[in-house]
Every structure is written in C-alpha cells, then in structure tokens.
py3Dmol code that shows the C-alpha trace and the ligand (Angstrom):
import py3Dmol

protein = """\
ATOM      1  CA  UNK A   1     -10.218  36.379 -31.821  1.00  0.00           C
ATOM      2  CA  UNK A   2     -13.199  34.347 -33.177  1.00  0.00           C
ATOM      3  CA  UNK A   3     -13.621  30.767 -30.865  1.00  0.00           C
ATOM      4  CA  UNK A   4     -12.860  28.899 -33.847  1.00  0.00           C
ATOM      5  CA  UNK A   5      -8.946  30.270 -34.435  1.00  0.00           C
ATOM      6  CA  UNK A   6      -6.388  28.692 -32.317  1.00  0.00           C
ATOM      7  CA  UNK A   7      -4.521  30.669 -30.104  1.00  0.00           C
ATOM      8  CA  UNK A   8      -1.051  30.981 -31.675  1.00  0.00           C
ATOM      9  CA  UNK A   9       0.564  32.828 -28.671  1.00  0.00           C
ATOM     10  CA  UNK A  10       0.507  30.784 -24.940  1.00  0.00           C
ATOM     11  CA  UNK A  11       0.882  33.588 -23.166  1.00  0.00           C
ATOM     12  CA  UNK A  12      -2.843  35.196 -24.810  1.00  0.00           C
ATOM     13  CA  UNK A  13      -4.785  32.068 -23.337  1.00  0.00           C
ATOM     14  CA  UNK A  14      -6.789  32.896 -20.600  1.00  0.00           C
ATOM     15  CA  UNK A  15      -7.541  31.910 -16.856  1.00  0.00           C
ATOM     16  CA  UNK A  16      -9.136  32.463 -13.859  1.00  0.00           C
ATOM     17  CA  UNK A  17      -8.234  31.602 -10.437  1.00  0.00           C
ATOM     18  CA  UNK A  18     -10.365  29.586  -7.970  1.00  0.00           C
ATOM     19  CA  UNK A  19     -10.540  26.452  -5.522  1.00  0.00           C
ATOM     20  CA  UNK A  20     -12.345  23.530  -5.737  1.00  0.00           C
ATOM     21  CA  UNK A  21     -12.900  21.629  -1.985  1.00  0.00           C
ATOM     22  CA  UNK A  22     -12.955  18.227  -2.300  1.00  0.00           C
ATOM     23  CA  UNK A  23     -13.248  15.333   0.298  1.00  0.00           C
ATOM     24  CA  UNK A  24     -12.975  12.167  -0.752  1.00  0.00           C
ATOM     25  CA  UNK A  25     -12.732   8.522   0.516  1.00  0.00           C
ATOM     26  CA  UNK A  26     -10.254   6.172  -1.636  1.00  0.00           C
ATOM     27  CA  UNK A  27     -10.919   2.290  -1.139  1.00  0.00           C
ATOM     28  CA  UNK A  28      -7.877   0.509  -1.212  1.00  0.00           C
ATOM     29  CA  UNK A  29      -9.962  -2.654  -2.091  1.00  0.00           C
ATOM     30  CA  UNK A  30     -10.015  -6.448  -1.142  1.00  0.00           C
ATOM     31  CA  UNK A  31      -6.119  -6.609  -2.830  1.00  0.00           C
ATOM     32  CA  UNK A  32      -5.432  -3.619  -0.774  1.00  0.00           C
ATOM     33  CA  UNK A  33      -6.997  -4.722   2.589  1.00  0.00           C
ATOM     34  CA  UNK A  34      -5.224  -7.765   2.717  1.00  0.00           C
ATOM     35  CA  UNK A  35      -1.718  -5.504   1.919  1.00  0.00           C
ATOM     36  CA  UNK A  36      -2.072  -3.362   5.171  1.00  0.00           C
ATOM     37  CA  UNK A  37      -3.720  -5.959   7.036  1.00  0.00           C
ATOM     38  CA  UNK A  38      -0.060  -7.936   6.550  1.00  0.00           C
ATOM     39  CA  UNK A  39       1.864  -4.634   6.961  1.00  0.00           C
ATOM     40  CA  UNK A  40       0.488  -4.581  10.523  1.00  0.00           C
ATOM     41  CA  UNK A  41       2.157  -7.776  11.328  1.00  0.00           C
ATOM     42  CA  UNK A  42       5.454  -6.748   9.762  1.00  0.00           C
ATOM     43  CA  UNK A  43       5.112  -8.517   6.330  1.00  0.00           C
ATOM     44  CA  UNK A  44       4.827  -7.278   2.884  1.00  0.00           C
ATOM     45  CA  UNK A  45       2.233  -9.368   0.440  1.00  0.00           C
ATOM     46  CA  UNK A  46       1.956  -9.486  -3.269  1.00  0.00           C
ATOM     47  CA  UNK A  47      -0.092 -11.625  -5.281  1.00  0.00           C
ATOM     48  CA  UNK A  48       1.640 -14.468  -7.650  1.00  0.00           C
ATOM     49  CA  UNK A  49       0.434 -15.278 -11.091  1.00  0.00           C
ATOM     50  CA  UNK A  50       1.421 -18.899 -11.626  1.00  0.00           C
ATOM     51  CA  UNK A  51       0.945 -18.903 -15.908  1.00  0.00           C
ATOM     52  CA  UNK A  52       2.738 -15.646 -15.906  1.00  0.00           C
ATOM     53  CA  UNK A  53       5.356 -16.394 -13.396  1.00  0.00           C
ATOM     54  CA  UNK A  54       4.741 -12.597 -11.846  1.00  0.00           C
ATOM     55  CA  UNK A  55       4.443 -11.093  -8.507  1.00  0.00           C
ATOM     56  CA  UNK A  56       2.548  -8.077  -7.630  1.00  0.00           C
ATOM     57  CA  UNK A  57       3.598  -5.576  -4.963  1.00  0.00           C
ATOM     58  CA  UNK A  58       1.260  -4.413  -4.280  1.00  0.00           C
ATOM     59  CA  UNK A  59      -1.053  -6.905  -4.288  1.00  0.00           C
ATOM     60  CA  UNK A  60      -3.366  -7.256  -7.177  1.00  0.00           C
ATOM     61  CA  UNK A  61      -6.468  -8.995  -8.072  1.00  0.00           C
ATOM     62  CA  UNK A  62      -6.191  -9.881 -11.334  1.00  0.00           C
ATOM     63  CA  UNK A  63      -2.877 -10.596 -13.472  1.00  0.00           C
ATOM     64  CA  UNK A  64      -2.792  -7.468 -15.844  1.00  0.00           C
ATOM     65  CA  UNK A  65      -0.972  -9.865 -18.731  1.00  0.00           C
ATOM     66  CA  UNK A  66      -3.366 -12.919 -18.638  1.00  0.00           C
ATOM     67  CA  UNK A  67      -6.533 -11.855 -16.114  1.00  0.00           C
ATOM     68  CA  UNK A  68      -6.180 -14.209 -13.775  1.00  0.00           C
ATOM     69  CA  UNK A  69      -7.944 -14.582 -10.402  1.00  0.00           C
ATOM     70  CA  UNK A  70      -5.205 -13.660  -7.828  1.00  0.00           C
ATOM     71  CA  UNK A  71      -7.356 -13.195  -5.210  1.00  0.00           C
ATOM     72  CA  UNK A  72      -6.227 -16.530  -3.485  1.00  0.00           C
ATOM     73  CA  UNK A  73      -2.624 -16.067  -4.403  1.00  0.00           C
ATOM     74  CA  UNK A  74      -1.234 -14.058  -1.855  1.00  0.00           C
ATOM     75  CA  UNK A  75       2.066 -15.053  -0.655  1.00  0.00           C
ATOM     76  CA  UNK A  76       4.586 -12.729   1.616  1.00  0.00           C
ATOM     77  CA  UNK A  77       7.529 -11.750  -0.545  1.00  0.00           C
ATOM     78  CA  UNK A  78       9.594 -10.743   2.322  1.00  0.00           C
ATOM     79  CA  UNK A  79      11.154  -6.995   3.199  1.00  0.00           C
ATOM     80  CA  UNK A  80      14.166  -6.625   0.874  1.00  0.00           C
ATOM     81  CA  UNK A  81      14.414  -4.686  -2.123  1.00  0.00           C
ATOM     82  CA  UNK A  82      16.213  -2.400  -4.286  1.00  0.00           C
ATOM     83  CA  UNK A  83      16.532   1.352  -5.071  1.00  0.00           C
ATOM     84  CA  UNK A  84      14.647   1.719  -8.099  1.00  0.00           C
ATOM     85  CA  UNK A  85      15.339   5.441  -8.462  1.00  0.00           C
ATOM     86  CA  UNK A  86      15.736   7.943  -5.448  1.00  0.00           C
ATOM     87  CA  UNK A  87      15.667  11.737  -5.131  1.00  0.00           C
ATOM     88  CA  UNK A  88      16.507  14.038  -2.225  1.00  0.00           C
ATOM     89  CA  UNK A  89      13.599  16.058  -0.364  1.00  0.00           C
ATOM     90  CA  UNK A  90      13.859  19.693   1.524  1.00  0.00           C
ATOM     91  CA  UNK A  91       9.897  20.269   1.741  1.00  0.00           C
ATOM     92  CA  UNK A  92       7.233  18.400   3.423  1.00  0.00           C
ATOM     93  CA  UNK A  93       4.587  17.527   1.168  1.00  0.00           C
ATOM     94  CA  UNK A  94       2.297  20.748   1.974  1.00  0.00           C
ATOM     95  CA  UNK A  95       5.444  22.811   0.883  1.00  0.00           C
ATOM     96  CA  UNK A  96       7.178  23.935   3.867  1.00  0.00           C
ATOM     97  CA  UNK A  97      10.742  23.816   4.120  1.00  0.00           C
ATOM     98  CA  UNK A  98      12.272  21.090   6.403  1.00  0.00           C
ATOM     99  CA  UNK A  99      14.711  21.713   9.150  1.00  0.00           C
ATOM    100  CA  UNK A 100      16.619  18.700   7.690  1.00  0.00           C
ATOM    101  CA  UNK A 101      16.370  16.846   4.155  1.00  0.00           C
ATOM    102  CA  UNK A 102      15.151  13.391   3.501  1.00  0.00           C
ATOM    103  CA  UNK A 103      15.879  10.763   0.388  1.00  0.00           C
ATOM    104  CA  UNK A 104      12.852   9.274  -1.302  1.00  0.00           C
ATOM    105  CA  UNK A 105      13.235   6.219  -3.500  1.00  0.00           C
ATOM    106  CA  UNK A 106      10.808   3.842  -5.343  1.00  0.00           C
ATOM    107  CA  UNK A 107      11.308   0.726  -4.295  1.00  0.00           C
ATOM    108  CA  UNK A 108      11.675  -2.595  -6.018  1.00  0.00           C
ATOM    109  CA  UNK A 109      10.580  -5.615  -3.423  1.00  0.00           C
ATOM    110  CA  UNK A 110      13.016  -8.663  -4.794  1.00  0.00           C
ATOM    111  CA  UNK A 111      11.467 -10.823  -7.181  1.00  0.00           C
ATOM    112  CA  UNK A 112       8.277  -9.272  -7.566  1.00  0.00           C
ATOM    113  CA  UNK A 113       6.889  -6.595 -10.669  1.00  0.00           C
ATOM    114  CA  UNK A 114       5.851  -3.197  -9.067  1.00  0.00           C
ATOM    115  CA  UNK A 115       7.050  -1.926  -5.320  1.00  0.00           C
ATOM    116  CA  UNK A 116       6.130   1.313  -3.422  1.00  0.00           C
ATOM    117  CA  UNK A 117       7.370   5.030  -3.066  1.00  0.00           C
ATOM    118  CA  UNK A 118       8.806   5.152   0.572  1.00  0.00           C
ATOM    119  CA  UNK A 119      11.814   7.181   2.761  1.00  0.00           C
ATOM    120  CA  UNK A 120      15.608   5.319   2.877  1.00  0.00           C
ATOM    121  CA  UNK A 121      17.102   6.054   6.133  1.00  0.00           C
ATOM    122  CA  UNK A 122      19.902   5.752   8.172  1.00  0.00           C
ATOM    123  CA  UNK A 123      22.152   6.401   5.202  1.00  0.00           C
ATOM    124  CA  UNK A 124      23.672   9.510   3.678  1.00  0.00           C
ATOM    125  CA  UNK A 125      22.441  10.769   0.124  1.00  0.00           C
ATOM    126  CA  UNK A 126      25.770  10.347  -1.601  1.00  0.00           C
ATOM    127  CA  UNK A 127      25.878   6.787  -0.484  1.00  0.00           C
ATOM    128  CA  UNK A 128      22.678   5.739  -2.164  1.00  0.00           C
ATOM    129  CA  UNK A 129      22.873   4.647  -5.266  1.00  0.00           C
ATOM    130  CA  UNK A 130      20.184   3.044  -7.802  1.00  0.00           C
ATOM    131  CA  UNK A 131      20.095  -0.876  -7.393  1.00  0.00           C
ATOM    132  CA  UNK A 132      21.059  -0.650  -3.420  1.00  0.00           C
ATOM    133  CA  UNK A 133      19.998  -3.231  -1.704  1.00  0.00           C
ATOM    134  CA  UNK A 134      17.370  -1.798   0.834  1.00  0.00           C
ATOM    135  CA  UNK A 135      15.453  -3.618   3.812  1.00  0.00           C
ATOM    136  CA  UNK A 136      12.509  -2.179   5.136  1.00  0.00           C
ATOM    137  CA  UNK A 137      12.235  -1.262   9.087  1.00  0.00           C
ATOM    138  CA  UNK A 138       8.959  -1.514  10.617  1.00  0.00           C
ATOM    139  CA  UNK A 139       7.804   0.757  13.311  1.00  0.00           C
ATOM    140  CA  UNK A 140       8.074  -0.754  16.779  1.00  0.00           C
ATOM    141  CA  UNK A 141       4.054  -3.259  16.643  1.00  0.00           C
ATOM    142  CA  UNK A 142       2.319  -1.769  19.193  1.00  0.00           C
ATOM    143  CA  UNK A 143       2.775   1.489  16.932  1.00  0.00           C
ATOM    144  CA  UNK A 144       1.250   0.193  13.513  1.00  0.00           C
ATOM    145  CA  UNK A 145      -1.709   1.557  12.464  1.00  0.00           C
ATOM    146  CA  UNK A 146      -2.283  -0.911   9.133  1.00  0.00           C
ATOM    147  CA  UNK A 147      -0.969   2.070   6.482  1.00  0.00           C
ATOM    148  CA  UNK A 148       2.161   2.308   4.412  1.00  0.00           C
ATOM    149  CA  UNK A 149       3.999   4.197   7.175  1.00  0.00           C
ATOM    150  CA  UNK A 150       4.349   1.558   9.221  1.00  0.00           C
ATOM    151  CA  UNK A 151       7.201   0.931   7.028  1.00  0.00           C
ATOM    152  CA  UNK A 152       9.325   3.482   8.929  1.00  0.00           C
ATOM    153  CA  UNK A 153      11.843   3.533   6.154  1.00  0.00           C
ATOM    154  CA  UNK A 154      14.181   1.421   3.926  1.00  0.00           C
ATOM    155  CA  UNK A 155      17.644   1.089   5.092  1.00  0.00           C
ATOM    156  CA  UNK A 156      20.787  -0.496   3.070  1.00  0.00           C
ATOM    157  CA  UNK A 157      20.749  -4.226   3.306  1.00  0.00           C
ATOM    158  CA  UNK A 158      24.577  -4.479   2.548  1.00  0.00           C
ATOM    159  CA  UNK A 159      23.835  -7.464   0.353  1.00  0.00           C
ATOM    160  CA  UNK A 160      24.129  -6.586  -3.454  1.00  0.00           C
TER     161      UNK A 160
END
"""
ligand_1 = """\
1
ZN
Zn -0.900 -13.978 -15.520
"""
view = py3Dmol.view(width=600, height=400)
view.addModel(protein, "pdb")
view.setStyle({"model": 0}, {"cartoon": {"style": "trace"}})
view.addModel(ligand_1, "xyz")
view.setStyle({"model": 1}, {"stick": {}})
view.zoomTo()
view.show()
C-alpha cells in the first residue's frame, strides 16, 4: 500500500509496542493552593463570580463566562452536595482486584458549578442513587496532609 491510500481495513494498521517513562510535577496553582490549604482545615472553597452569579468548585481564577478576577473571591461553600453520577469499583487504580468493592461518584457541592470525583461511604450501592444528598467526612486533623483525600469520603446527608 502506497502512504498516500487510506487504510480501508483497521485491523491492517500497524503498531509497535513500547514505554515511555515520564515524571512529572503538576502545579495545582494559586486557585488550587488556596483549595487544599482550606481542605486542611476541614472546609471546601470555591471562587464566586458576582456578574455571573457562579461558584467554582474547585476554585478558579478567572470566571470562564465573563473573565473575571476571582482571585479575591474565595468564599467556603460548605461540605454538602449531591451525587452527580456514581459507579461501582472492584480494582484499585493500578488494576488489581480489591478484596472488597467501592462506589465512586462525581460530586456536585450545593450551589456551586463544578465539584470533584471522590468515594461515598458508609452506604450500600443499591441505596445510592443520582441526586443523593452527600456530606463529606474529613479525616480525623492531625491526619490531613492538604490533598483531596483528606476528604475521607461522602456519606448520605439524609436531607433531599
Ligand atoms: Zn463571570
């Protein structure tokens, strides 16, 4: 086949197998800092657009609809949200099978645009449900390490 045809069968494309190392070192930002910084003391911040009448979670810098500065506009938007979608998990995330499943929802924080991928606990899978009212629960302080898992998980609420 000349290299200007297109292949017309998938299965004729070649490949080659190989690994590419890569190390890397992902800033999380001045938006972000100020995010886990909060998480350590048990909060969750956004940032508030006034003209736009949005909140970010997490926090952003600018307002993606108008541009505004949010940088000063941080305001805690509290721990409760709701199941945005969920899904149910038997491998860790390197692939190895897990002794017990786990549920995995995105996360809506109340009142804000946006929320986070994180664990609901302390609830079986057939009794989660999209739009559940979830709270988060915060590992014990002293524990806290200023990263997302400091949210230990999302539990119901009970309040729809
Ligand atoms: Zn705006």
């Amino acid at each position: 086949m000349a290299l200007i045809e297109r292949y017309q069968k998938t299965n004729e494309v070649g490949f080659w197998e190989g690994k590419i190392p890569m190390n890397y070192v992902y800033t999380c930002g001045r938006a972000g800092e100020k995010f886990f910084r909060e998480i350590i003391n048990g909060k969750i911040f956004g940032t508030k657009c006034a003209q736009c009448n949005i909140t970010y979670v997490p926090p952003r810098i600018y307002c993606e609809k108008c541009f505004e500065r949010l940088e000063d506009k941080y305001i805690d938007v509290g721990t409760k949200g709701k199941v945005h979608t969920f899904t149910q998990c038997y491998e860790t995330f390197d692939g190895n099978k897990k002794e017990t499943s786990s549920i995995v929802a995105m996360v809506k924080i109340d009142g804000t645009e946006g929320g986070f991928v994180h664990w609901i606990g302390e609830v079986d899978f057939k009794d989660v449900h999209i739009g559940m009212p979830v709270q988060a629960v915060f590992k014990p302080a002293k524990s806290r390490e200023g990263n997302i898992l400091d949210i230990k998980y999302f539990v119901p609420s009970g309040s729809e």
